[in-house]
C-alpha positions in Angstrom: -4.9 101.3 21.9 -4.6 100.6 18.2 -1.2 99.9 18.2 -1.5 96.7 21.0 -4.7 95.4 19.4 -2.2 95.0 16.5 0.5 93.6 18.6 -1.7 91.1 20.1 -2.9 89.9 17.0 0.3 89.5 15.3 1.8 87.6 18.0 -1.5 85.2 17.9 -0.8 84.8 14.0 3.1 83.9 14.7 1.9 81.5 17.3 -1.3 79.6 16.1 0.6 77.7 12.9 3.0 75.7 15.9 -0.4 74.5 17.9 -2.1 74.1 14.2 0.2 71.8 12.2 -1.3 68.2 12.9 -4.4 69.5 11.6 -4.9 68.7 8.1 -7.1 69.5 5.6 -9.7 66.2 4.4 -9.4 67.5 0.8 -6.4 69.0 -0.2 -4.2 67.7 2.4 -2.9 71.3 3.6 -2.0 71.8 7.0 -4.2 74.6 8.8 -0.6 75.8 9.7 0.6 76.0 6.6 -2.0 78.1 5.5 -1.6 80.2 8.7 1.9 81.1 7.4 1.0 82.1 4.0 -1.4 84.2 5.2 1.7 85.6 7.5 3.9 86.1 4.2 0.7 88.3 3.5 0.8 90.5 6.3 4.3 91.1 5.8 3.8 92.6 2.3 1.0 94.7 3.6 3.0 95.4 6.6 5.9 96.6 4.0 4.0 98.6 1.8 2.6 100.5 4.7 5.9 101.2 5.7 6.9 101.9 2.4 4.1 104.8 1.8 5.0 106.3 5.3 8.5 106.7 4.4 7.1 108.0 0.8 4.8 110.6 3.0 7.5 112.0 4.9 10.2 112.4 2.4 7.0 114.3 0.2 6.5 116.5 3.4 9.9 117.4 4.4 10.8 118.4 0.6 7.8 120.5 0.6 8.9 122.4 4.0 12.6 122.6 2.8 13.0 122.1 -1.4 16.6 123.0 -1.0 17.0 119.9 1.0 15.7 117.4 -1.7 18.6 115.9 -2.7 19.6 114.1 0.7 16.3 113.6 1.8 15.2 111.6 -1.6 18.8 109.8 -0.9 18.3 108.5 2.5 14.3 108.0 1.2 15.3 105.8 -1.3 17.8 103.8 1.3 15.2 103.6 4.3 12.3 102.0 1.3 14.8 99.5 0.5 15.8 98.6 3.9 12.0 97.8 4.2 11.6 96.1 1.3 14.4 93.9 1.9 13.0 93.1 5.5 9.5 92.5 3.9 11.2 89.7 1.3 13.1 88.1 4.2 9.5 87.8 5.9 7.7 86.5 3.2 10.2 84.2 2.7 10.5 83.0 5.8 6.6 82.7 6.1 6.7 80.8 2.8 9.3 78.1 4.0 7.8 78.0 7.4 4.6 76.7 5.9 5.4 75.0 2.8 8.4 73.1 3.5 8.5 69.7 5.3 
Protein backbone atom coordinates (compact mmCIF):
# COMPACT_ATOMS: atom_id res chain seq x y z
CA UNK A 1 0.00 0.00 0.00
CA UNK A 2 2.96 2.16 0.78
CA UNK A 3 4.76 1.32 -2.00
CA UNK A 4 1.81 2.59 -4.78
CA UNK A 5 0.99 5.68 -2.79
CA UNK A 6 4.72 6.37 -3.68
CA UNK A 7 4.26 5.35 -7.18
CA UNK A 8 1.34 7.45 -7.74
CA UNK A 9 2.95 10.43 -6.44
CA UNK A 10 6.08 10.16 -8.28
CA UNK A 11 4.45 9.73 -11.50
CA UNK A 12 2.11 13.05 -10.59
CA UNK A 13 5.60 14.92 -9.92
CA UNK A 14 7.16 13.68 -13.45
CA UNK A 15 3.92 14.78 -15.05
CA UNK A 16 2.69 18.15 -13.47
CA UNK A 17 5.96 20.35 -14.74
CA UNK A 18 4.61 19.50 -18.75
CA UNK A 19 0.82 20.80 -17.84
CA UNK A 20 2.66 23.63 -15.50
CA UNK A 21 5.18 25.47 -17.75
CA UNK A 22 3.15 28.54 -19.18
CA UNK A 23 2.58 29.36 -15.65
CA UNK A 24 4.89 31.90 -14.50
CA UNK A 25 5.86 33.43 -11.58
CA UNK A 26 4.70 37.62 -11.29
CA UNK A 27 7.94 38.14 -9.39
CA UNK A 28 10.72 36.29 -10.19
CA UNK A 29 9.68 35.14 -13.47
CA UNK A 30 10.11 31.20 -12.66
CA UNK A 31 8.10 28.79 -14.30
CA UNK A 32 5.92 26.68 -11.73
CA UNK A 33 7.43 23.85 -13.84
CA UNK A 34 10.66 24.70 -13.39
CA UNK A 35 10.42 24.73 -9.90
CA UNK A 36 8.48 21.32 -10.10
CA UNK A 37 11.73 19.82 -11.51
CA UNK A 38 14.07 21.00 -9.04
CA UNK A 39 12.12 19.77 -6.55
CA UNK A 40 12.37 16.36 -8.76
CA UNK A 41 16.34 16.62 -8.73
CA UNK A 42 15.50 16.58 -4.89
CA UNK A 43 13.64 13.45 -4.68
CA UNK A 44 16.18 11.82 -6.67
CA UNK A 45 18.96 12.54 -4.12
CA UNK A 46 16.68 11.45 -1.28
CA UNK A 47 15.60 8.65 -3.41
CA UNK A 48 19.57 7.75 -3.72
CA UNK A 49 20.65 8.01 -0.40
CA UNK A 50 17.85 5.75 0.65
CA UNK A 51 19.04 3.41 -1.63
CA UNK A 52 22.46 4.01 -0.69
CA UNK A 53 21.84 3.16 3.26
CA UNK A 54 19.80 -0.03 2.28
CA UNK A 55 22.59 -1.31 0.32
CA UNK A 56 24.86 -0.02 3.45
CA UNK A 57 22.36 -2.15 5.83
CA UNK A 58 22.62 -5.26 4.07
CA UNK A 59 26.29 -5.48 3.30
CA UNK A 60 26.49 -4.65 7.56
CA UNK A 61 24.05 -7.65 8.04
CA UNK A 62 25.39 -10.22 5.86
CA UNK A 63 29.15 -9.49 7.16
CA UNK A 64 27.80 -9.98 10.58
CA UNK A 65 26.03 -13.54 9.70
CA UNK A 66 29.23 -14.57 7.62
CA UNK A 67 32.67 -12.40 8.60
CA UNK A 68 34.63 -14.67 6.47
CA UNK A 69 32.71 -13.45 3.55
CA UNK A 70 33.59 -9.71 4.03
CA UNK A 71 35.77 -9.20 1.37
CA UNK A 72 33.35 -9.92 -1.64
CA UNK A 73 30.46 -8.64 0.02
CA UNK A 74 32.21 -5.00 0.77
CA UNK A 75 33.40 -5.44 -3.09
CA UNK A 76 30.08 -5.84 -4.76
CA UNK A 77 28.73 -3.16 -1.75
CA UNK A 78 30.97 -0.68 -2.90
CA UNK A 79 29.93 -1.40 -6.85
CA UNK A 80 25.98 -1.63 -6.18
CA UNK A 81 26.47 2.23 -3.99
CA UNK A 82 28.07 3.54 -7.00
CA UNK A 83 25.75 2.18 -9.50
CA UNK A 84 23.20 4.23 -7.40
CA UNK A 85 24.92 7.07 -7.08
CA UNK A 86 25.66 7.38 -10.67
CA UNK A 87 21.84 6.83 -11.50
CA UNK A 88 20.93 9.50 -8.72
CA UNK A 89 23.46 12.25 -10.67
CA UNK A 90 21.99 11.29 -14.04
CA UNK A 91 18.52 12.16 -12.32
CA UNK A 92 19.38 15.27 -10.80
CA UNK A 93 20.81 16.24 -13.83
CA UNK A 94 18.32 15.61 -15.87
CA UNK A 95 15.77 17.28 -13.40
CA UNK A 96 18.08 20.29 -13.47
CA UNK A 97 18.15 20.68 -17.34
CA UNK A 98 14.58 19.77 -17.61
CA UNK A 99 13.66 22.84 -15.51
CA UNK A 100 16.30 25.32 -16.05
CA UNK A 101 17.10 25.22 -19.56
CA UNK A 102 15.11 26.98 -22.32
Amino acid sequence: MKFSKLLTSTIAIAFLPAMAMAQTSATTGVTVGQGLAAVGAGLAVVGGGLGIGLIGKGAVESIARQPEASGPIGTNMILAAALVEGATLFAVVVGLLVGFVK
